[in-house]
Structures are given as structure tokens and as C-alpha cells.
C-alpha positions, 0 to 999 in steps of 0.5 A: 474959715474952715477948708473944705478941702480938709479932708484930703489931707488924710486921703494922701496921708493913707496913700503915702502910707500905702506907699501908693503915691505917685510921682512924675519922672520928667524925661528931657528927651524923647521916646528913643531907646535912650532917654535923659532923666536929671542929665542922666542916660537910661535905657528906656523899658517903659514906653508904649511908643512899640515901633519906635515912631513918636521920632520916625523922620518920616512921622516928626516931617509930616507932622511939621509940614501939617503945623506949618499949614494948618497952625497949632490948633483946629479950632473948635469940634468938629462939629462946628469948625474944627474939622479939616480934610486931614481929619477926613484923610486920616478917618478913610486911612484907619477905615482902610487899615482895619478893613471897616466901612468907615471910621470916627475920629477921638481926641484920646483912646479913652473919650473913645471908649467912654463916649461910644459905650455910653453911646450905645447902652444905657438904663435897661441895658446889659454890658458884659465886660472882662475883670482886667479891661482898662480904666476907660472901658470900665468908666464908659460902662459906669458912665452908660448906667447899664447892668455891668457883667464882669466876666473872669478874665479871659474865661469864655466858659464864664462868659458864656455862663452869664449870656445864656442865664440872662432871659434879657430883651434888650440891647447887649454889649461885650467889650474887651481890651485885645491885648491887656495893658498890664498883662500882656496877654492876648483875649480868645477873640475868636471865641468871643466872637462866636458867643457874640453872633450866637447871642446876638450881641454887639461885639467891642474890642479896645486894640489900643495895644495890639495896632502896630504889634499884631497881624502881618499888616500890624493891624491888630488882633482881628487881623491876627485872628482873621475875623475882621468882617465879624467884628461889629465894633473896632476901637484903639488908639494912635498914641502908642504904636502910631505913634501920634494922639488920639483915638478912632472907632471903626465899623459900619457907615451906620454906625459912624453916623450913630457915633457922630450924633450921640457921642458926647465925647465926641460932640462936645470935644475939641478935634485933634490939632493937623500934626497929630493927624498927619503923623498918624497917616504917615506911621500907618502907612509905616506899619503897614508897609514897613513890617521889617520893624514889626519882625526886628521888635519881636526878635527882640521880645522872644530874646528878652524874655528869654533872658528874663527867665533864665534869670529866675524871674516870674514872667506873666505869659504874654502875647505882645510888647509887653512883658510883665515881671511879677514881683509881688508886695508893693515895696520889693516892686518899688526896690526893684524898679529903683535897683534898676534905675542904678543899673541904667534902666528906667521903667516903672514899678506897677502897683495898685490900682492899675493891677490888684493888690499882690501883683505888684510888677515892673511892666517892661516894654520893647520898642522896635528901635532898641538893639540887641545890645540894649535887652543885654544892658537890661538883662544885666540889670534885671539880674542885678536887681534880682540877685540883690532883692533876693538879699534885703 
């Protein structure tokens, strides 16, 4: 009988070629600043775990008491049986945090964004969406069927450009990431804003890595901006500095309600476990009451990039807790993360398709629970490998 599976086979002989196949790296610790790979020690410059609170004792308790009395699963959606108090706990907390009326709980960041954009344009509608927004801001605006605008990254002039020639009677969508996960920069949102209300378009923001990192409360970009009453649609995630699973849509009462009977995502999911949820409402209060480990994390960036260029090394301008080093081609990037690697450091080398062919990087990333003396193991490391990269 023949396969049909046959022509896979050659899909991973052109990835292979292109050196493009991905493999798991199997940590036998958790994310802390030193981690066990094969009974190995590294440093750890690859997690989006940005205050350290996946191993907070705080965070790890709440979650345990919640599992000894609500057990390992809900149970269902939380339209049927699977929503708790602690959901509604954890909704208020986040409407509170970000300063929205309400809020709606997903079971990941990207069933947030792809239910909520599908939810609110579709056939006939218009979505205006940065060329670096991530994979699940950009399967949302396929999965809604409406006209996607790809604006250049970044570029308000451009985005501008494409509003104004559009003579479109429907409903309209801006959507950006608010810090990018590969770059590390910083959207002009209070630009964005402006056009949005200008326009008269609905306004989505993804601050899935800018909750934690940004803002004197760490509540992210539209506090770091100040426009958190002008910002109709606010998306992020608890699984990077929260810590936890999981991810939350805020805004208005009316659209919550909106979001509850027509995200698909949302309806037909199961709702996150009692540990999730009571690990991200004790790392909220952490980020917000707690912002000594917000200032340390920063001290640690400015003296990480820092050294990073004084090394010769291409840092990518950033405005967070991630810091892309450009390498270029795919096999210097490769060389480089696993020269790395021997000098005791582990994060990964990115390639395509999470950036665009020849801007291949290592994409390292602080977390507030490193020492000092950890940027200047890896400093030494990134001079190493850069000194012998220069020589193949």
C-alpha cells in the first residue's frame, strides 16, 4: 500500500538541508538562572521567565495550596463546568492591574489572540497588522478571513498611508505586539493610538512581553506610555513574567461579554487548571508590589548590553528583556550558540522562520534573578565565541 504520508519525507530532507531542523533541548531543572541540561551546569539566557517567578516561593505555594483543593484539572470549559472562583479571582486581578473594566481568561496567549481577531473582523473587514507581529497575531488575521494591511514595522507614516487611502465602510483593526519577541523593540503605541482614534479604528495591542518589564507597576506598555484609558483592546500572557499559563484579554464590560460568546477559542476550550490561576494572582501582586526586582533586571540589562558591544558584537536596539545579538547566515548563528554552550551558556540560536532569512541571531534574554556575576560568565562567553567565529 503506498504512504500517504510519502511526501514528508522530502519536506524534511529541504528542512535538514537548510539546516532548519529543530530539535528539543531537555532541561532537568527549572527555569532559574542555572539549569541542568544532560547533568550539565549553564547559565540560562533563553527563557521568557523575565522575573524569575515560575520558582518564586511565593508563586510555587499558591499554586500547591490551589492543587490540594481544587485537584489537577477544571474539568471542562468554562462555559459548561470548568469555571471556578479562582477564574473570577484572577479575571478581576488582571482587570485591576491593567486598569480595564473587565477582563477574559485563555487557555494560552495564542488562543487569545487568534479567538479575539477572528472574533471581531471577519469577510468585508480590514486588519492592519505590523510585518513583525507574532505567529498568532498573524494566524488570527488569517483565521478571521478579513483583508490583512501589513504595515512596515514599526512605521507609523506607513500606517498612516494605508488608513487614509482606504475609503472602507466597515469595521477596522490595528493590532501590534508592544514589545517584539524577536526584536526587542518597543511599538511607537502612543502613535498608534492617535491614528486609531483618528480613524476610528479599534485598537489591539499583544503586551505579552512587556507585562512584568514595563511601566512603574510593571503593567506594561500602555502604562509605560500612559494611555491606558485609550487603548480599547488589551491582550498578554501569564506565562512569561508571570510566571504561570495562560493568557487574558482586557477592556470593556461589553466587550468581555462579546469575547465570551463568540471566541471560539475560548468556548470550545478547556479553562486553565486552579495552580495556573492562583500562581498568576500571587506573581501580580509580586510585579506590582515588589518592583525592586523590575529595577535589579534592568541594572542587569543596561550592564549586559553594555558588554555585549564593547565585545564588537551587532546588538539589535531594544527596549526590554530581550536582547537580540545579529549573527547573520544560518550556520555562523548555529556555530555561535553552540560555541556558547562549551563556555557554559545555553540559549538558542534563531533562525527562520521565527526571523527573516539573514537575520539569523541568538536572542538572549535576562531574567531578574541572575547575579552580576552571571552577565560576566556570559560575557566571557560571548567573547569567546565571537574571537573564535571571527577565525572559521
Amino acid at each position: 500500500m503506498n504512504d500517504p504520508l510519502y511526501w514528508i519525507e522530502n519536506e524534511l530532507k529541504q528542512i535538514r538541508d537548510k539546516k532548519l531542523f529543530r530539535v528539543f533541548t531537555e532541561l532537568q531543572s527549572g527555569q532559574l538562572p542555572e539549569i541542568i541540561v544532560d547533568g550539565k551546569t549553564y547559565i540560562l539566557l533563553g527563557s521568557n521567565n523575565y522575573l524569575g517567578l515560575t520558582t518564586d516561593p511565593k508563586v510555587t505555594e499558591a499554586a500547591s495550596k490551589a492543587l490540594e483543593k481544587y485537584g489537577t484539572g477544571s474539568g471542562g470549559s468554562r462555559l459548561v463546568s470548568g469555571s471556578s472562583d479562582l477564574h473570577r479571582e484572577l479575571e478581576e486581578r488582571i482587570a485591576l492591574f491593567k486598569k480595564t473594566e473587565a477582563a477574559i481568561l485563555f487557555s494560552s496567549g495564542y488562543l487569545a489572540n487568534i479567538g479575539t481577531i477572528s472574533a471581531l473582523v471577519g469577510p468585508g473587514d480590514i486588519v492592519y497588522s505590523d510585518e513583525l507581529n507574532h505567529a498568532s497575531i498573524i494566524d488570527g488575521c488569517r483565521l478571521s478571513r478579513a483583508e490583512t494591511r501589513i504595515y512596515k514595522h514599526c512605521d507609523v507614516e506607513h500606517l498612516k498611508h494605508l488608513l487614509s487611502s482606504d475609503n472602507f465602510r466597515g469595521k477596522k483593526l490595528i493590532v501590534t505586539d508592544t514589545v517584539f519577541s524577536m526584536d526587542g523593540d518597543l511599538a511607537p503605541i502612543s502613535k498608534i493610538v492617535e491614528l486609531a482614534e483618528h480613524y476610528g479604528c479599534m485598537l489591539m495591542i499583544d503586551e505579552a512581553h512587556a507585562t512584568g518589564v514595563l511601566g512603574k507597576r510593571g503593567s506594561g506598555a500602555t502604562e509605560y506610555f500612559g494611555v491606558e484609558d485609550r487603548v480599547p483592546i488589551v491582550m498578554g500572557t501569564l506565562s512569561k513574567a508571570i510566571g504561570s499559563l495562560g493568557g487574558y484579554v482586557g477592556g470593556s464590560r461589553k466587550l468581555i461579554d462579546f469575547l465570551r460568546n463568540r471566541a471560539r477559542s475560548y468556548i470550545f476550550d478547556t479553562s486553565l487548571p486552579a495552580s495556573s490561576l492562583a500562581a498568576s494572582i500571587a506573581a501580580i501582586d509580586i510585579i506590582e508590589f515588589e518592583p525592586e526586582r523590575r529595577e535589579h533586571l534592568w541594572g542587569l540589562i543596561k550592564k549586559f548590553k553594555s558588554g555585549l558591544e564593547d565585545i564588537g558584537l551587532e546588538v539589535l536596539p531594544s527596549n526590554s528583556a530581550v536582547i537580540p545579538v545579529l549573527i547573520g547566515e544560518v550556520q555562523p548563528t548555529l556555530d555561535f550558540a553552540r560555541m556558547l554552550r562549551e563556555n557554559g551558556v545555553f540559549t538558542p540560536a534563531v533562525r527562520p522562520p521565527s526571523v527573516p532569512p539573514g537575520k539569523c541571531r541568538i536572542r538572549a534574554t535576562l531574567m531578574a534573578t541572575h547575579k552580576e556575576e552571571h552577565i560576566e560568565q556570559a560575557l566571557r562567553a560571548f567573547k569567546a565565541a565571537h574571537n573564535l567565529l571571527l577565525h572559521l
